[in-house]
C-alpha positions as CSV (number, residue, x, y, z in Angstrom):
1,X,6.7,-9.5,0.8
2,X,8.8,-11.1,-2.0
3,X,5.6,-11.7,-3.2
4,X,5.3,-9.2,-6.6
5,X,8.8,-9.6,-7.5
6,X,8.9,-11.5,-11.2
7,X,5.4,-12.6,-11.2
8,X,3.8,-9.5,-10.4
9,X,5.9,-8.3,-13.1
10,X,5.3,-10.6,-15.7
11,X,1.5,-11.2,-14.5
12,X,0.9,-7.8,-15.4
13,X,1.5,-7.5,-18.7
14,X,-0.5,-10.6,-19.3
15,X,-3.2,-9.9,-17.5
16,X,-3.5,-6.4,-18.8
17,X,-5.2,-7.2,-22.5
18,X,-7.9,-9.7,-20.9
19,X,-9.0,-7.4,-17.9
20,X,-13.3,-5.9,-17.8
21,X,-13.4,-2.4,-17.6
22,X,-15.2,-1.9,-13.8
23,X,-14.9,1.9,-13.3
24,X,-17.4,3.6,-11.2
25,X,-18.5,7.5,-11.5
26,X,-17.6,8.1,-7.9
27,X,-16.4,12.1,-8.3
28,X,-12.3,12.8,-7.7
29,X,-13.1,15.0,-4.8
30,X,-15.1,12.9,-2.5
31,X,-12.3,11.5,-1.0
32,X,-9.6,14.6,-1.1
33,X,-7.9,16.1,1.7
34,X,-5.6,18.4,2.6
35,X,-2.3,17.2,2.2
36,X,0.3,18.1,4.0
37,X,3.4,19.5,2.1
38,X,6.2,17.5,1.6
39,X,8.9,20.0,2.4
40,X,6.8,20.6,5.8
41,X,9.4,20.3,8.8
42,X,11.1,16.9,9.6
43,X,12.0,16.1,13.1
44,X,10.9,13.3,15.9
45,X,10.2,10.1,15.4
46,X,6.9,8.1,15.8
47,X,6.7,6.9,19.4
48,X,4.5,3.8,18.9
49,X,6.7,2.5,16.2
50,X,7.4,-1.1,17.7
51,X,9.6,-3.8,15.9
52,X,7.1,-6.7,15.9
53,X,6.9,-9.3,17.9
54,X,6.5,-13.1,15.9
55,X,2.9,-13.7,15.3
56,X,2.2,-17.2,13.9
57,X,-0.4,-15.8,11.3
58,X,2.3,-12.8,9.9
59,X,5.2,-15.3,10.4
60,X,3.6,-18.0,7.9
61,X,3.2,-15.0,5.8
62,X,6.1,-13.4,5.6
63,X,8.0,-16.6,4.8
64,X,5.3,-17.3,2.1
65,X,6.0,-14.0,0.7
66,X,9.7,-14.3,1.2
67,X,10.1,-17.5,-0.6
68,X,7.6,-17.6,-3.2
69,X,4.4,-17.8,-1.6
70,X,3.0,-20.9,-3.9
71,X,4.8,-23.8,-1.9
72,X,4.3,-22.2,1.5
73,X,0.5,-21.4,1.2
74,X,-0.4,-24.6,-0.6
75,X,0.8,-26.8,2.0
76,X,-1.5,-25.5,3.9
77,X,-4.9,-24.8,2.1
78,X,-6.1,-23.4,-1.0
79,X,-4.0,-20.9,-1.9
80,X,-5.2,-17.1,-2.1
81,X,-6.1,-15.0,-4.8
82,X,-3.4,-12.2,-5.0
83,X,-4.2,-9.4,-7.2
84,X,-3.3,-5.6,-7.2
85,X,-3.9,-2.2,-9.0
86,X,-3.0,1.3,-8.4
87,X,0.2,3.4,-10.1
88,X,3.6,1.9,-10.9
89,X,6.4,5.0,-10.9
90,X,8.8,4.4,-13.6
91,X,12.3,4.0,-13.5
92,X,14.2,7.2,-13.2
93,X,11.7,9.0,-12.7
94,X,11.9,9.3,-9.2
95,X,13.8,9.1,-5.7
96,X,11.1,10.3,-3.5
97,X,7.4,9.5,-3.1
98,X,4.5,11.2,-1.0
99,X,0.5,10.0,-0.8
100,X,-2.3,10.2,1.7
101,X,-3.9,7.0,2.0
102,X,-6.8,6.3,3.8
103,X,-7.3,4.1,7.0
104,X,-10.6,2.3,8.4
105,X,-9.9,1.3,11.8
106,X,-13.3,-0.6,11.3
107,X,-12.5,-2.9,8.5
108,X,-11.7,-6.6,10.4
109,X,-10.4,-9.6,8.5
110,X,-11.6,-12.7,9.7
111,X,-9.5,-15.1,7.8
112,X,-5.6,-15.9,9.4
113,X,-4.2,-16.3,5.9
114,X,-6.1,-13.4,4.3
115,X,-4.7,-9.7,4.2
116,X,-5.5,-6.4,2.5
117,X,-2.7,-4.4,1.5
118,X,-4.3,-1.0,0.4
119,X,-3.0,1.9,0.1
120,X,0.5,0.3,-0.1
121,X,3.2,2.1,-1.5
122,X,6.9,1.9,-2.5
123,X,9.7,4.1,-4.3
124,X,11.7,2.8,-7.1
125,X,14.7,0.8,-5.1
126,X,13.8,2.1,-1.8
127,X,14.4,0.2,1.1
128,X,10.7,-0.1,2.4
129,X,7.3,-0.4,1.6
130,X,5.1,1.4,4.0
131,X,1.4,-0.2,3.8
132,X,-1.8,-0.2,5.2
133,X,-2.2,-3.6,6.4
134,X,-5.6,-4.8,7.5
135,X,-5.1,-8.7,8.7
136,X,-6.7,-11.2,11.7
137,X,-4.3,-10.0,14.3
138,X,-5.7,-5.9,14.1
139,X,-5.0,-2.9,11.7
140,X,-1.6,-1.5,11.1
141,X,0.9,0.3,9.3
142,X,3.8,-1.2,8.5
143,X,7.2,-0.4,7.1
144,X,8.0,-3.5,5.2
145,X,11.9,-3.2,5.0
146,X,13.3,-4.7,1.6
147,X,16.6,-3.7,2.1
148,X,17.3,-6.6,5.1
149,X,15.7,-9.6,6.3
150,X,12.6,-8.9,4.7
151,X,9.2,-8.5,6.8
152,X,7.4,-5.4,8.8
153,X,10.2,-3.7,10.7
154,X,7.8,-1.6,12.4
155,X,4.3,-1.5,13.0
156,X,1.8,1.1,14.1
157,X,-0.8,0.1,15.4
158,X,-3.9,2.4,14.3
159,X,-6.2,2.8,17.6
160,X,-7.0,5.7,19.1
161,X,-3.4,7.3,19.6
162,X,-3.0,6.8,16.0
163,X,-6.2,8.9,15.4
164,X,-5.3,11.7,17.0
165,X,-2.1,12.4,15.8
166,X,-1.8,11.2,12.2
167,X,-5.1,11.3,10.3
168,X,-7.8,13.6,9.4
169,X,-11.1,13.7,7.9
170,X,-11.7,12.6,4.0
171,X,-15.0,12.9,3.3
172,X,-16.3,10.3,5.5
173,X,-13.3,8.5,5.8
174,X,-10.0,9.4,8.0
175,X,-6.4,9.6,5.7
176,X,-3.2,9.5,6.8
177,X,-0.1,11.0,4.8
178,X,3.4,9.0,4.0
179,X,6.4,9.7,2.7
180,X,9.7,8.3,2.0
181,X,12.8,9.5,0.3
182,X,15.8,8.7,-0.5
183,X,19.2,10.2,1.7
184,X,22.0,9.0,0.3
185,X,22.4,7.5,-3.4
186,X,25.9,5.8,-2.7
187,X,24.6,3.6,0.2
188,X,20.8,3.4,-1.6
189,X,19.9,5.2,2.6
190,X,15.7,6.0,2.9
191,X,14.0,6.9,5.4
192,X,9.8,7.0,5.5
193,X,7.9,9.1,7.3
194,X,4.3,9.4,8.7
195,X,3.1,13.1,8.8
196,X,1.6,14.1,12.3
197,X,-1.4,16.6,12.1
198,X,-1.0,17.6,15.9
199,X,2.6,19.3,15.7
200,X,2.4,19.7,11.9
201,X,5.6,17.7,11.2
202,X,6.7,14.8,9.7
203,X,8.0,12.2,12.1
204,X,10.5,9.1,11.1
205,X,9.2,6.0,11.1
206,X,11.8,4.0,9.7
207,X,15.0,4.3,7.8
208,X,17.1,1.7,6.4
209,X,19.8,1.4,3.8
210,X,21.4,-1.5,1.4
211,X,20.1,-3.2,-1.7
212,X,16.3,-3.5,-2.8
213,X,15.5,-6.7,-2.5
214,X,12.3,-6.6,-4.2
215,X,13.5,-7.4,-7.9
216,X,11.8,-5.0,-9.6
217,X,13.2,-1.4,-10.8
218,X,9.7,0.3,-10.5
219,X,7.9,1.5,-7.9
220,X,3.9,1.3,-6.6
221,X,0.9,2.9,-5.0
222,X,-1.9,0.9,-5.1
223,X,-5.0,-1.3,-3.6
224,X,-3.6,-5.1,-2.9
225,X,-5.3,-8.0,-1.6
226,X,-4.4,-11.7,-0.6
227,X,-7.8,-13.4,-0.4
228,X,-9.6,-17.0,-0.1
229,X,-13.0,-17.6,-1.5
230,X,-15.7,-17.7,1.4
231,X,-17.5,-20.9,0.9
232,X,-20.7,-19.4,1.9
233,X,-20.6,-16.2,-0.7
234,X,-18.6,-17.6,-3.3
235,X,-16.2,-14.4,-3.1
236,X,-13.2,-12.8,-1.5
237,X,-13.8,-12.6,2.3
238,X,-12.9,-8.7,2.3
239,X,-15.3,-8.5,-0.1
240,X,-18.0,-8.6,2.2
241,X,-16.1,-7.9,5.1
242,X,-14.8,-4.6,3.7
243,X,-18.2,-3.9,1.6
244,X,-18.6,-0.1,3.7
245,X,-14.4,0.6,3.2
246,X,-13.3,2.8,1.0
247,X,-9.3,2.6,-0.1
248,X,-8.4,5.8,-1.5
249,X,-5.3,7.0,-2.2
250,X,-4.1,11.1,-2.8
251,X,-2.0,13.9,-3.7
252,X,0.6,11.0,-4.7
253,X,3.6,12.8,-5.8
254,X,7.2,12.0,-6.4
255,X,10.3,14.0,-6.1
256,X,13.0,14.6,-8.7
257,X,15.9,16.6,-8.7
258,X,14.9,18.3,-5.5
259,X,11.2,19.0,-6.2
260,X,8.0,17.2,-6.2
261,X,5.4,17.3,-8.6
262,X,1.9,15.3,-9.0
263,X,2.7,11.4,-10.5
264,X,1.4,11.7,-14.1
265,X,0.4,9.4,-16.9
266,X,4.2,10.1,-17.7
267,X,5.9,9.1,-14.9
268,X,3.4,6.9,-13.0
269,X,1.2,4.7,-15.9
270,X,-1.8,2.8,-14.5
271,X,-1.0,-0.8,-13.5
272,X,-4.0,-1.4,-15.4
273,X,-6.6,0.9,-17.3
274,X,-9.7,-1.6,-17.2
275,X,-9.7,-3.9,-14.0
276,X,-12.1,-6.4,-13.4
277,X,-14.0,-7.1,-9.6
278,X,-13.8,-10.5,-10.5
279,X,-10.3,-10.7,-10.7
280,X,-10.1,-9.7,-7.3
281,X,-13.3,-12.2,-6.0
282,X,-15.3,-9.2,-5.6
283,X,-17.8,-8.1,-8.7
284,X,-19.4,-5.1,-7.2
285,X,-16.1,-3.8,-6.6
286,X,-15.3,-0.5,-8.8
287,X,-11.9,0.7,-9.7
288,X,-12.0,5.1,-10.1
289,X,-9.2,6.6,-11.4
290,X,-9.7,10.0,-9.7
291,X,-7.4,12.0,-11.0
292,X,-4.7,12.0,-13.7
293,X,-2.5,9.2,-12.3
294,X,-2.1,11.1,-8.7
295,X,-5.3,9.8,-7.2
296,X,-7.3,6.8,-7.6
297,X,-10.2,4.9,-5.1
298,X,-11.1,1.4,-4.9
299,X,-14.6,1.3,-3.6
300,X,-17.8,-1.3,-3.9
């Protein structure tokens, strides 16, 4: 997942000053939920955490995002749109962050080289990225680790065991709550965590220390898709394949100095204030800031 490193960086501020406006009306609370709190009791672990087996799809992948991902994917086919929008926590500003993303089990991606990333989200320096990852091979979350050899160090799968214990309702939509802070400043030690609804605790998923790999000094929480153009629709395959998913991502907060707060236009500036549908391959695809930097839904 080397894959945002200097060119998401310096792709976003060009991109910024030629982007559409596509904001919908769709009100900030259809989507909330009750988040947990972040200072809820932390013990366990989350059983069906696996480390991943190889899978030719994610392995092509992860070396494509690794590497560079131009070289890789082009010598194999077209190469995929890759675009992104959400929050981007500043530097300093932070050594903890909390959201609850939600999760369509229903959502299937027929493409092998094609992935949604959304709700992703990573601290500033921390050693993983937990994301939603919808992709050919089934739904998952995954704890990216950025910290060692780079990849998904665990994977949850989300079926029915996942259901039960870590989501709830969201309107229509189920949500599941993440977390991951930082332990230890002198060895850069995080651990994330996956809230369970059943024993009202968080539970670790995965911890890891070292140096952030990533390149960048920020961090993110936000909608991200690799994509090829379906010859048939002349858009994004998700686009039609996720038309009836809603990303939505709330109650994102970060912790400083001990205590968490809501992100804000302070500490968490849009990626982007006017995003375009078809800079993503998908026109009818609205971008809704929901709330003032802590919330935000990517619907069609």
């Amino acid at each position: 997942m080397n894959r945002r490193r200097s060119a998401l960086a310096a792709a976003l501020l060009t991109a910024v000053a030629g982007l559409a406006s596509a904001h919908g009306a769709q009100p900030a609370a259809a989507h909330r939920t009750l988040a947990p709190s972040p200072n809820a009791p932390h013990r366990g672990t989350v059983a069906a955490a696996r480390t991943p087996d190889h899978d030719p799809a994610r392995d092509r992948a992860v070396a494509a995002l690794k590497k560079g991902r131009d070289t890789a994917f082009r010598a194999q086919r077209a190469e995929p749109t890759h675009n992104w929008w959400g929050v981007f926590p500043r530097p300093g500003t932070h050594d903890g962050i909390t959201a609850t993303h939600t999760v369509d089990p229903s959502y299937r991606v027929s493409d092998a080289d094609n992935f949604t990333y959304a709700p992703t989200t990573k601290a500033q320096n921390s050693c993983m990225e937990v994301v939603t990852a919808y992709w050919n091979s089934g739904n998952e979350i995954w704890a990216w680790d950025w910290c060692g050899s780079g990849g998904p160090a665990k994977t949850v799968a989300v079926d029915a065991d996942f259901k039960a214990k870590y989501t709830q309702p969201a309107g229509a939509e189920l949500a599941y709550s993440v977390q991951l802070v930082r332990d230890s400043a002198s060895r850069n030690t995080w651990s994330s965590y996956l809230y369970n609804y059943r024993s009202a605790q968080w539970e670790l998923l995965y911890r890891q220390s070292g140096r952030d790999q990533s390149g960048l000094d920020h961090g993110w929480d936000m909608f991200e898709i690799y994509t090829s153009v379906n010859p048939s629709t002349g858009t994004g395959y998700y686009c039609s394949e996720a038309r009836d998913t809603v990303f939505d991502s709330s109650a994102i907060q970060l912790r400083h100095n001990g205590t968490w707060k809501p992100a804000s236009p302070t500490d968490a500036p849009w990626t982007d204030e006017h995003p375009s549908g078809r800079d993503f391959l998908c026109p009818a695809l609205r971008f809704v800031e929901a709330g003032a930097d802590d919330h935000w839904t990517v619907r069609q």
